[in-house]
VEXGU-557787 format. One record per residue (C-alpha): residue number from 1; residue in one letter; x, y, z. Coordinates in Angstrom, 3 decimals. Each point is the difference from the previous one (the first is absolute). Layout:
VEXGU-557787
+-----+---------+----------+----------+----------+
| num | residuo |        x |        y |        z |
+-----+---------+----------+----------+----------+
| NUM |       A |        X |        Y |        Z |
...
+-----+---------+----------+----------+----------+
END
This chain:
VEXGU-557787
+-----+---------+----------+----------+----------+
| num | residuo |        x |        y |        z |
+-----+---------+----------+----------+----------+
|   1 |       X |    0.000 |    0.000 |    0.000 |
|   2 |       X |    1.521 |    3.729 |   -1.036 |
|   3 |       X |    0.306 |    1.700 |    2.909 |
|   4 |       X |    0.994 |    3.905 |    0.170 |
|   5 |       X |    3.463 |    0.981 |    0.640 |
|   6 |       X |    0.878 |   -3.550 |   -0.424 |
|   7 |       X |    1.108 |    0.033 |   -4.005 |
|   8 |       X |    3.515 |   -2.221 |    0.306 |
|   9 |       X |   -1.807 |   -2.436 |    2.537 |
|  10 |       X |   -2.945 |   -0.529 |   -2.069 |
|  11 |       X |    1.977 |    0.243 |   -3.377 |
|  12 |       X |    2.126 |   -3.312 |    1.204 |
|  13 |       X |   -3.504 |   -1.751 |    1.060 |
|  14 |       X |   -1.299 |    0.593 |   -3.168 |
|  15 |       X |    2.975 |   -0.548 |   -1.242 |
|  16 |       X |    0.244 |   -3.590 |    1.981 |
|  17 |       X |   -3.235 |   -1.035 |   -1.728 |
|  18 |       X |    1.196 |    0.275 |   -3.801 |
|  19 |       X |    2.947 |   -1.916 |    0.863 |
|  20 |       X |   -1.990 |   -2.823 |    1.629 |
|  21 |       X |   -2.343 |   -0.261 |   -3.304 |
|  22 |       X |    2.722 |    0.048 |   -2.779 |
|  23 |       X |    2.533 |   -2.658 |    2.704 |
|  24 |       X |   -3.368 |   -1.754 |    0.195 |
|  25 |       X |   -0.083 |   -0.242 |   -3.915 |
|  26 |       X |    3.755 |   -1.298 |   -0.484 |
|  27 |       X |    0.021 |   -2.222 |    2.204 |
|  28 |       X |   -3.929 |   -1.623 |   -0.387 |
|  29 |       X |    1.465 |   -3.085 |   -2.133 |
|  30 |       X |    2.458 |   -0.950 |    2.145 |
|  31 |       X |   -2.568 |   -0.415 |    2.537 |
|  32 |       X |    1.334 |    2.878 |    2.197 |
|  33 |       X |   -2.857 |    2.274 |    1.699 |
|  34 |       X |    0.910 |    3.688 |    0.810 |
|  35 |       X |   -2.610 |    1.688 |    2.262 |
|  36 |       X |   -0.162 |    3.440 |    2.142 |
|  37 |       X |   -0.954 |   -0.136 |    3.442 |
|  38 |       X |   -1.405 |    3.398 |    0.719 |
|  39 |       X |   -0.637 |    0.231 |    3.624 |
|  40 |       X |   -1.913 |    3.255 |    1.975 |
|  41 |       X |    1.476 |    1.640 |    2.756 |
|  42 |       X |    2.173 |   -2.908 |    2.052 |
|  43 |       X |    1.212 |    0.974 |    3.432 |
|  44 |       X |    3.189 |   -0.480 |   -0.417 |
|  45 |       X |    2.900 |    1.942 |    1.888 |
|  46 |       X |    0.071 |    2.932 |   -2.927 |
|  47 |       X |   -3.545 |    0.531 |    0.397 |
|  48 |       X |    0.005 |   -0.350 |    3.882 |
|  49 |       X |    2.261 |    2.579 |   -0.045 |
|  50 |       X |   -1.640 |    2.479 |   -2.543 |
|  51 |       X |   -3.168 |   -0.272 |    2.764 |
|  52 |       X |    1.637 |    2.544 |    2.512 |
|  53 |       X |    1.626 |    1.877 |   -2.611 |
|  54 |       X |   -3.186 |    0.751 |   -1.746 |
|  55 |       X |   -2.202 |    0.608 |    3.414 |
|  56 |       X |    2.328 |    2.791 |    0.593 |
|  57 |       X |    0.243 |    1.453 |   -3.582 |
|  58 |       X |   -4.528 |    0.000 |   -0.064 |
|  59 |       X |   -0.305 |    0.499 |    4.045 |
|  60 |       X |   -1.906 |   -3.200 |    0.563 |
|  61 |       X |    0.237 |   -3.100 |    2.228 |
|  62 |       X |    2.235 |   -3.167 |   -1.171 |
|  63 |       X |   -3.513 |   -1.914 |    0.085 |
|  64 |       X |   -1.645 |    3.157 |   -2.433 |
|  65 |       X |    2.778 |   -0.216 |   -2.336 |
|  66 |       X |   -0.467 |   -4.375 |   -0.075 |
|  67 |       X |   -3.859 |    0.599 |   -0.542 |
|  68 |       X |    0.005 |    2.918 |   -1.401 |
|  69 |       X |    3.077 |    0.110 |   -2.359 |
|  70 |       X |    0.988 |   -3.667 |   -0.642 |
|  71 |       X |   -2.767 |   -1.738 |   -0.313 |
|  72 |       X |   -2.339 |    2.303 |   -0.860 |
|  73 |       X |    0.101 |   -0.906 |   -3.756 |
|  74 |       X |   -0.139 |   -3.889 |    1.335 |
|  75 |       X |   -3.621 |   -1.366 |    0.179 |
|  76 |       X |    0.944 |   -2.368 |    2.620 |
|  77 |       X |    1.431 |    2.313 |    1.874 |
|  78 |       X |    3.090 |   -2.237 |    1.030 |
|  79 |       X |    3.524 |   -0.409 |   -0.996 |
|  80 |       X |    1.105 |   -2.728 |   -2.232 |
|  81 |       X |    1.989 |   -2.144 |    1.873 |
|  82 |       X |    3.010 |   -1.689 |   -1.124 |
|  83 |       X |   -1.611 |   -3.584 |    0.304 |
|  84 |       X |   -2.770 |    1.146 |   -2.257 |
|  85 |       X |    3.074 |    1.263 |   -2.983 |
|  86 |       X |    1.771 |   -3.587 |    0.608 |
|  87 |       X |   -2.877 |   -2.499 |   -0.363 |
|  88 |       X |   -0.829 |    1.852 |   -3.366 |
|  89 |       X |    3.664 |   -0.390 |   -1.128 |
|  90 |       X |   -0.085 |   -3.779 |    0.899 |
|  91 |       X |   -3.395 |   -0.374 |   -1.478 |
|  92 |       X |    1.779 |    1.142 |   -3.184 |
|  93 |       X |    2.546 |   -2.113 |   -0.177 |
|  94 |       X |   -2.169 |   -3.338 |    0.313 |
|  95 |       X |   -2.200 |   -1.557 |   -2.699 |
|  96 |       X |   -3.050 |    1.425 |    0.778 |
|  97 |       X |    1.592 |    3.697 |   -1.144 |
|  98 |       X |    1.937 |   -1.647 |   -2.912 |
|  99 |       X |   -2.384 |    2.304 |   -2.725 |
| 100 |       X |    0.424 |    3.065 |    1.755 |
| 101 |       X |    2.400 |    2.068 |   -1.462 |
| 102 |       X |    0.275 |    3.574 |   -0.993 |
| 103 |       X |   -2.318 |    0.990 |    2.725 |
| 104 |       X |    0.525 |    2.810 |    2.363 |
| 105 |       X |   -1.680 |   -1.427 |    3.397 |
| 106 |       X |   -1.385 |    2.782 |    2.260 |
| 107 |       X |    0.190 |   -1.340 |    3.796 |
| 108 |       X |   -1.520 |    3.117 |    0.957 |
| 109 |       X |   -2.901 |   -0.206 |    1.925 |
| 110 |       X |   -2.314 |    1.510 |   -2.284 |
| 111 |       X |    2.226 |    2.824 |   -0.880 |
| 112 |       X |    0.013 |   -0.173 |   -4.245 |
| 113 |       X |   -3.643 |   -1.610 |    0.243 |
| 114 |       X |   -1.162 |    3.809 |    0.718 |
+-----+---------+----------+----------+----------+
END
């Protein structure tokens, strides 16, 4: 998703999804799958840092900023969590994802469905 003052970051998403369709097309007949995960807001450490950071910059709480900020753009309201981004990878790689390929994969909850 574009996102304003964002160009470079969103450029190299964007960018990240033409490369997975054309890698996708070299590589379909020698049975090689090329897929992008593309995951919504993940507490990781960057982002659990940017959460203080940006509660001072907009003078709201920590908890605003999650609700408010984060996930606001998130149906589900909740972070993707790691475990959620690793069974899809695994999925992929067994025979029941074997004709996907080319796809960009939104683990987002809800996010792109807007």
């Amino acid at each position: 998703m574009a996102s304003p003052f964002k160009s470079a970051y969103v450029a190299a998403k964007h960018g990240v999804a033409g490369l997975t369709k054309t890698v996708a097309l070299e590589a379909a007949e020698h049975r090689v799958t090329v897929n992008a995960i593309c995951p919504g807001y993940v507490l990781t450490p960057l982002v659990q840092n940017q959460i203080p950071e940006t509660a001072k910059a907009r003078v709201l709480t920590e908890e605003q900023v999650i609700k408010d900020v984060l996930l606001h753009a998130q149906p589900t309201r909740k972070f993707v969590t790691t475990e959620q981004i690793g069974s899809l990878a695994v999925f992929l790689c067994t025979g029941a994802g074997a004709s996907i390929t080319g796809a960009a994969l939104p683990i987002d909850g809800g996010w792109t469905a807007e």
